[in-house]
Every structure is written in C-alpha cells, then in structure tokens.
TIBASE-64984 format. One line per field, with one value per residue: residue number from 1; residue in one letter; y, x, z of N, C-alpha, C in turn. Coordinates in steps of 0.2 Angstrom, whole numbers, m for minus. Example, Ala and Ser with C-alpha at 12.3 -4.5 7.8 and 13.67 -1.06 7.14 Angstrom:
BEGIN
nr = c(1  2) $
rest = c(a  s) $
ny = c(m28  m11) $
nx = c(66  64) $
nz = c(39  35) $
cay = c(m22  m5) $
cax = c(62  68) $
caz = c(39  36) $
cy = c(m16  0) $
cx = c(66  64) $
cz = c(39  39) $
***
This chain:
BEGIN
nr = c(1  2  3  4  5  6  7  8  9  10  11  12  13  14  15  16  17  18  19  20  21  22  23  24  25  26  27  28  29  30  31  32  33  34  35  36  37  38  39  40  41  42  43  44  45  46  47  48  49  50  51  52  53  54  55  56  57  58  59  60  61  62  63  64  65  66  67  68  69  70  71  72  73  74  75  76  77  78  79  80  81  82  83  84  85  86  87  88  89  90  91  92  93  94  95  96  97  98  99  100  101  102  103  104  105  106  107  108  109  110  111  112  113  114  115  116  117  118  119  120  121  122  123  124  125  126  127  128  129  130  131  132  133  134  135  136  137  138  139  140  141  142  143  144  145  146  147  148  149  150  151  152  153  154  155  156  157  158  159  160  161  162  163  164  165  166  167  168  169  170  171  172  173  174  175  176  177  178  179  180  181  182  183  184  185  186  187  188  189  190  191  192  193  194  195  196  197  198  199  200  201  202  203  204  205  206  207  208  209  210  211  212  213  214) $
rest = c(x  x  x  x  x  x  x  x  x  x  x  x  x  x  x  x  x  x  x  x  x  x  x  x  x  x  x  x  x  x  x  x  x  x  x  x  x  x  x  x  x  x  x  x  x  x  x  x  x  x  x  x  x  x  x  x  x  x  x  x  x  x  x  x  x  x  x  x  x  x  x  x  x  x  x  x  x  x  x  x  x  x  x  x  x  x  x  x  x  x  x  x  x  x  x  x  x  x  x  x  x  x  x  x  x  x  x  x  x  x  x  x  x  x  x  x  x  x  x  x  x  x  x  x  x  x  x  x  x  x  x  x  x  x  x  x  x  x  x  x  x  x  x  x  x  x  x  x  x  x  x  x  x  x  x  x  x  x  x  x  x  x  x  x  x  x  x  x  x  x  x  x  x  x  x  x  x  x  x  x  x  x  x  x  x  x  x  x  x  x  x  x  x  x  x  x  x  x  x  x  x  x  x  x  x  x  x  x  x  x  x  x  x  x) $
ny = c(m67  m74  m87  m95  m109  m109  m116  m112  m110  m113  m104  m101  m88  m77  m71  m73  m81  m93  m94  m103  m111  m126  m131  m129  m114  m99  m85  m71  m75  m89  m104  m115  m124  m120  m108  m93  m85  m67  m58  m55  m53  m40  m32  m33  m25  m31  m41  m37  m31  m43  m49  m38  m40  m51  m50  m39  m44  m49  m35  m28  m26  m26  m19  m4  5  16  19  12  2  m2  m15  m23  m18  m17  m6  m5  m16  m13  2  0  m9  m1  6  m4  m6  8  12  0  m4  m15  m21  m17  m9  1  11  12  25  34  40  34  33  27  21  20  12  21  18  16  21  7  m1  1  8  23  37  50  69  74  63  57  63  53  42  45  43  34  22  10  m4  m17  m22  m34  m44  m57  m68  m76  m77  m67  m56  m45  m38  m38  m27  m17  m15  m11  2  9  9  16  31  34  28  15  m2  m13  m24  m35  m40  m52  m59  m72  m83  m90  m89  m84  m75  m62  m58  m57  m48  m52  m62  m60  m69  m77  m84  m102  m112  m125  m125  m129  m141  m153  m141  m132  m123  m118  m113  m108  m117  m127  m132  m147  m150  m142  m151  m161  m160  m152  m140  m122  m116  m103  m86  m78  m64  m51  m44  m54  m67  m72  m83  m95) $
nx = c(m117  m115  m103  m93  m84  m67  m55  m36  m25  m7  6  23  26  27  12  4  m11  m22  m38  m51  m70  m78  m93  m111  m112  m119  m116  m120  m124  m120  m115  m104  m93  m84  m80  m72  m62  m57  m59  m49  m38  m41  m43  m33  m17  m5  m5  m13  m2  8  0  m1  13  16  9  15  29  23  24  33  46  41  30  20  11  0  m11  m19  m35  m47  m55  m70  m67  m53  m42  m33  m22  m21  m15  m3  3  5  15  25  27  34  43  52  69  76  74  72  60  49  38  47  52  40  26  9  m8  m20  m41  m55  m70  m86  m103  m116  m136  m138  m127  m117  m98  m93  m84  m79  m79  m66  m59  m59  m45  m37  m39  m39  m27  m21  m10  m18  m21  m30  m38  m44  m54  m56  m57  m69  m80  m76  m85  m85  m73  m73  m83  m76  m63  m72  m78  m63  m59  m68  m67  m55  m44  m30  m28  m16  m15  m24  m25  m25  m33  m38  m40  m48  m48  m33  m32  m42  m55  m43  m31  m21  m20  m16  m15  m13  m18  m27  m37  m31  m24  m36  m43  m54  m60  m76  m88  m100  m117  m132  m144  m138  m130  m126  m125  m139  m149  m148  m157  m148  m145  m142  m127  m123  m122  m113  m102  m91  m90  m90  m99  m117  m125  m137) $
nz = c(96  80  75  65  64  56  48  49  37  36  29  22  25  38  47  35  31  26  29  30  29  30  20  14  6  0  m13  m20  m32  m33  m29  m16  m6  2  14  13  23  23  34  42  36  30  40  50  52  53  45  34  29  26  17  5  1  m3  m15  m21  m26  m38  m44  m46  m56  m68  m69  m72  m60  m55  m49  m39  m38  m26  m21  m15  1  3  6  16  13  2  4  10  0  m10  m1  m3  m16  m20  m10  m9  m8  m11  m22  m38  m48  m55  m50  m40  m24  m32  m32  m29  m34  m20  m22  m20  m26  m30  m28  m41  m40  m48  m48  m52  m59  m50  m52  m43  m49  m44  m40  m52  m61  m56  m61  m74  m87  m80  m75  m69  m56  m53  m37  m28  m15  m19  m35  m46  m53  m60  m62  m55  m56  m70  m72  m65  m74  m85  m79  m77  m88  m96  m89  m97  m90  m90  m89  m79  m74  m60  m42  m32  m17  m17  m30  m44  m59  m69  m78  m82  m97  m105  m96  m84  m69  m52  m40  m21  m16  m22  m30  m29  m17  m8  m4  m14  m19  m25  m37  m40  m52  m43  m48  m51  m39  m33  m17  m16  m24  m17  m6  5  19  16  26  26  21  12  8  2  15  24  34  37  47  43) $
cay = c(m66  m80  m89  m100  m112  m109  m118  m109  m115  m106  m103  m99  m81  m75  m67  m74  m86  m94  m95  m107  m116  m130  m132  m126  m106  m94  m77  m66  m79  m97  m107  m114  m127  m114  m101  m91  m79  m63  m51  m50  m50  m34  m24  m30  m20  m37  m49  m35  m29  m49  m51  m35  m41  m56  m48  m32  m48  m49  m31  m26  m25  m28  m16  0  7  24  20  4  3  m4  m17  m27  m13  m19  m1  m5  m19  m8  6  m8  m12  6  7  m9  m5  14  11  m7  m4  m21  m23  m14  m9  5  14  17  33  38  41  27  33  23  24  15  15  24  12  18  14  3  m6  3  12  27  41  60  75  76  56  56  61  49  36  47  41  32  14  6  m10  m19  m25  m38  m51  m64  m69  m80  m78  m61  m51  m38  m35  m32  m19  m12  m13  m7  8  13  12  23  36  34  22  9  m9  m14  m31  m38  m43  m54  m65  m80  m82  m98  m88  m83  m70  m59  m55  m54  m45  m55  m61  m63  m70  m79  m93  m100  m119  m130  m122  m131  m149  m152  m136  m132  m119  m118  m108  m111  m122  m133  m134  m154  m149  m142  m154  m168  m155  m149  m131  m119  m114  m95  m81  m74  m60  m50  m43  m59  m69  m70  m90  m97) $
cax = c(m115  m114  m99  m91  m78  m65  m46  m32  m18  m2  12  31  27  25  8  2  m13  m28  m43  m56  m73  m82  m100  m115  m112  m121  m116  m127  m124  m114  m116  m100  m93  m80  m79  m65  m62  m51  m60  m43  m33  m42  m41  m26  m12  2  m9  m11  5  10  m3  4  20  15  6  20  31  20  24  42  49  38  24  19  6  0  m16  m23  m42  m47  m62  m72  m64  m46  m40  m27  m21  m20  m10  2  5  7  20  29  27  34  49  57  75  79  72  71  55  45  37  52  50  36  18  3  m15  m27  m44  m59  m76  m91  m106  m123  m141  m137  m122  m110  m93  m93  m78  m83  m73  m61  m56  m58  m39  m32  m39  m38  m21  m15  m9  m22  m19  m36  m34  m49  m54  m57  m59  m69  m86  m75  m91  m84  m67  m79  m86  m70  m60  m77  m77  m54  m58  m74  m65  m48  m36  m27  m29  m11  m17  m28  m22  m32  m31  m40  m45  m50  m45  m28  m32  m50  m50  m34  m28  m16  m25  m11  m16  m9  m23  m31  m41  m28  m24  m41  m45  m62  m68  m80  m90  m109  m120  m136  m147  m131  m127  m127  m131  m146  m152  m149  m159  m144  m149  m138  m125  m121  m124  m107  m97  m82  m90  m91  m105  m123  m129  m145) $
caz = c(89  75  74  60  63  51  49  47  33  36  24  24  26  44  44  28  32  21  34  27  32  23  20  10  7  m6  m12  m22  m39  m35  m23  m16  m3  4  15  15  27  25  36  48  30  25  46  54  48  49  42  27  26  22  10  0  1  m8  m20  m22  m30  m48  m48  m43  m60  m76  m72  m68  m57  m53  m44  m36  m34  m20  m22  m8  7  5  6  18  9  m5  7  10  m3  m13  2  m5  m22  m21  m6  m10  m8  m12  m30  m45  m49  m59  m45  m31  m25  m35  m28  m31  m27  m17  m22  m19  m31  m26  m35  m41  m38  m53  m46  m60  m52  m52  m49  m44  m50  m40  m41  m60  m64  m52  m65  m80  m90  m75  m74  m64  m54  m49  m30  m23  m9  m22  m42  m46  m58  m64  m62  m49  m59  m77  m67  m61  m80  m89  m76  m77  m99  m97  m87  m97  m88  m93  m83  m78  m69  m57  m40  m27  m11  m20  m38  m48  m63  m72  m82  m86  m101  m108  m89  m80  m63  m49  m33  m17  m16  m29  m28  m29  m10  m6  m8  m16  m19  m30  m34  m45  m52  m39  m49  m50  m34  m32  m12  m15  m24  m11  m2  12  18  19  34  29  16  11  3  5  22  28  32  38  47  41) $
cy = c(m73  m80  m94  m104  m114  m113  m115  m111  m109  m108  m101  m92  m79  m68  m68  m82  m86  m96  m98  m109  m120  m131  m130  m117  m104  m86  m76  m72  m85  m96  m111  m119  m126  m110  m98  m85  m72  m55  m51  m47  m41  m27  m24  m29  m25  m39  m45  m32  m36  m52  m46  m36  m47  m53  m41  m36  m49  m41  m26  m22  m24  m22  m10  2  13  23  11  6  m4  m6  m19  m25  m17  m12  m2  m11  m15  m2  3  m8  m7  6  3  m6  4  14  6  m5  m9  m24  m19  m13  0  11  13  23  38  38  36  32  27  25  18  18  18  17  18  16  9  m1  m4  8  19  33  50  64  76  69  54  53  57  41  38  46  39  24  11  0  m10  m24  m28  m43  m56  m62  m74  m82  m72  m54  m45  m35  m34  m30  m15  m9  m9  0  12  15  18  30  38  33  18  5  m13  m23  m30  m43  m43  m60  m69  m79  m90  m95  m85  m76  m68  m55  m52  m50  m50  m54  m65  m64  m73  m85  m94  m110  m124  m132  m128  m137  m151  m144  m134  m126  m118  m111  m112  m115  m129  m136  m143  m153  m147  m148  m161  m164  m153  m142  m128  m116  m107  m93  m78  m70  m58  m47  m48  m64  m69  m79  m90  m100) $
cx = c(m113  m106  m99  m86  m74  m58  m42  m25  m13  3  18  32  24  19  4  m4  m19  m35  m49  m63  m77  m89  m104  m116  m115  m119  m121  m128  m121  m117  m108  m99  m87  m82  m74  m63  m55  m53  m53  m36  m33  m42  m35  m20  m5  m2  m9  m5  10  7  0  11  22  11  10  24  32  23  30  44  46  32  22  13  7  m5  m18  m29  m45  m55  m66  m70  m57  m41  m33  m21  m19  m16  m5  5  8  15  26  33  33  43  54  65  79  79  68  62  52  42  42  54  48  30  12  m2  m17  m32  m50  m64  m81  m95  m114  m129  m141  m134  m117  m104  m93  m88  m80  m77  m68  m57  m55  m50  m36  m32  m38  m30  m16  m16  m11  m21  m28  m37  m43  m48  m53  m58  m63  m75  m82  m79  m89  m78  m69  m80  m82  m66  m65  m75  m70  m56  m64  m68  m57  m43  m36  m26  m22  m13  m23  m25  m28  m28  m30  m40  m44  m47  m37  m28  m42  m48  m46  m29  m27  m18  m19  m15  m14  m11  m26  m35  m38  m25  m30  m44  m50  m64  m70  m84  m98  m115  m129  m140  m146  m131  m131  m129  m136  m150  m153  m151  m155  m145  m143  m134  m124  m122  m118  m105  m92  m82  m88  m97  m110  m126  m135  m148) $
cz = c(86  74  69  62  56  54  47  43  33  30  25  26  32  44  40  29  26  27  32  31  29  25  15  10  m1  m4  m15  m31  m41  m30  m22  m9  1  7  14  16  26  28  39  42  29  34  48  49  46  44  34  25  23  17  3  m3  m5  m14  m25  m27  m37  m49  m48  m50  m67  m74  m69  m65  m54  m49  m45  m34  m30  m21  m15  m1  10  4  10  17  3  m3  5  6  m11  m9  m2  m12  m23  m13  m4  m11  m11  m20  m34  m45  m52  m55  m39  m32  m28  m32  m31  m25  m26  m18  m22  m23  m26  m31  m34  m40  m43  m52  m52  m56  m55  m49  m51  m48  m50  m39  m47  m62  m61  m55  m72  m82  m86  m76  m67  m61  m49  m42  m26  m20  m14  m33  m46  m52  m63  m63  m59  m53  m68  m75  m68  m69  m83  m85  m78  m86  m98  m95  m90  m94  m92  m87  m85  m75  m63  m50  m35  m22  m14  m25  m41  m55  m63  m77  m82  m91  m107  m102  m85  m72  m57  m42  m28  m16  m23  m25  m27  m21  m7  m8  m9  m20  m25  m30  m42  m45  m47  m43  m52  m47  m32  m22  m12  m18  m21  m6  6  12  20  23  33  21  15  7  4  10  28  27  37  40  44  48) $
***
C-alpha cells in the first residue's frame, strides 16, 4: 500500500492533532503544496471527539443548532459533537438537553445534494450547522447552503478542521486550523501552480478520502 510521510503538529488539547505532508498535491480544482491528513480525525472515535470539542466552543452559547450536516464522511465527528452540543453541563448553551440530527447529503448524478422524504423535515425549519474536512475554494459548502435554503433551513455556520476562509458568504466559517498553522502554504488554481510550471510532477491526487501517489 502507498504510503505518505506526514508530520504531525500537536496542540494543548490531548487528542487534537494537525497531520500534514509537503509537496506537489491536486484535488479535482487547485493544486496545492499541502497535504493534510484527517482520515484518523474523521474514524478514531478520541481523535474525533477532540476535534468536536473544539469546534462545540464557536457554539455553546450564541447559536442554535437542530441538525448538523455531515460533509466529506465526518459523521462521527458530527455524533460528537451533537453529544457536546446537547449534554455540556458546564456551559450555557442553546441546545443542552435538546436533540441535534446528524445527517449526511446524498449527491446526484449532477453532483447537487440531495435529501429524500423522510430526511427532508430534519432540514426543513431547522437550524442547520454545516460540518466539513476543510474550506478552502468554498465550492463544497455553496453546495451544501444552496441545498438547507432549497429545502427550507436556515444556515447557522460553517464548522471545519482547516479553512483558509472566515466567512462564505456572509456565514461565519469556524475552524481549528487554518494557514497561518502552516508555514508557506499555498494553494492555486492549476494553470497557476508555480510547480507545474517549473515542470515538478506531482506526488499524490487528494481529497477528503485521502490520497492516491502518482
């Protein structure tokens, strides 16, 4: 199996890591001098209950949430972090001992989301909270907003591991990492990327599975 050598940056919160690698990586629309790994954020159950924890924070007190949807397969992260949000003893907040769905998009062969019948009302007149791997072109969280207003939610925030932005929008974009985390990085749309044109090929194909060497 294909291996990547990443580093891992720790933080004050036991559990709570930034797992990186550096080189020439593409997703499907940037090219990008970063990896930045959160497959074991998004299975092990600590690793994600430290990330929610951090991100439960932005939402203790100011803001309500009735469903989190669940972008990039961060559903238990997004358990998690319902648990936080809805049994905090500690701190005031809007939802304690109320109920938060989780719910993940279905997508079409178009790549538009799409919520069946029976997942409708869990977005219809609820206070939505948008929960991904990353932020960074926006592309995946317009998706996500366009789809809660079609069906009738209202978009509460925007909560992410990474993000290079602050806001989409006008929707308040809270994350744990962001670029400043990362010294150099850089991120282009591909007939940008200043490595390509000094013709270095690239070492892996990424998204929020993971990644793919060349």
């Amino acid at each position: 199996m294909s291996t990547l050598h990443t580093v891992k940056y720790e933080t004050k919160r036991k559990d709570l890591f930034l797992r990186v690698a550096t080189g020439h990586f593409a997703t499907t629309n940037r090219h990008t001098n970063y990896y930045i790994d959160v497959v074991s954020q998004k299975a092990r159950l600590s690793e994600a209950k430290a990330v929610a924890e951090a991100l439960a924070s932005h939402y203790y007190a100011a803001t309500k949430v009735d469903t989190i949807l669940c972008l990039d397969g961060t559903e238990v992260i997004g358990a998690c972090l319902a648990n936080f949000l809805t049994k905090s003893d500690n701190i005031v907040n809007f939802n304690r001992h109320k109920s938060i769905y989780v719910v993940s998009p279905e997508y079409t062969n178009s790549n538009q989301i799409l919520f069946r019948d029976n997942i409708a009302p869990m977005i219809k007149d609820k206070n939505v909270m948008i929960l991904a791997v990353s932020v960074s072109s926006g592309k995946t969280a317009l998706a996500a907003i366009d789809a809660i207003r079609y069906y009738g939610g209202n978009v509460t925030g925007i909560s992410s591991i990474f993000s290079t932005e602050k806001e989409c929008i006008g929707f308040p974009v809270h994350s744990i990492f962001d670029p400043n985390d990362l010294e150099g990085y850089q991120v282009w749309r591909p007939h940008e990327c200043p490595m390509c044109k000094e013709g270095m090929k690239l070492d892996a194909l990424i998204n929020s599975h993971g990644f793919s060497k060349i």
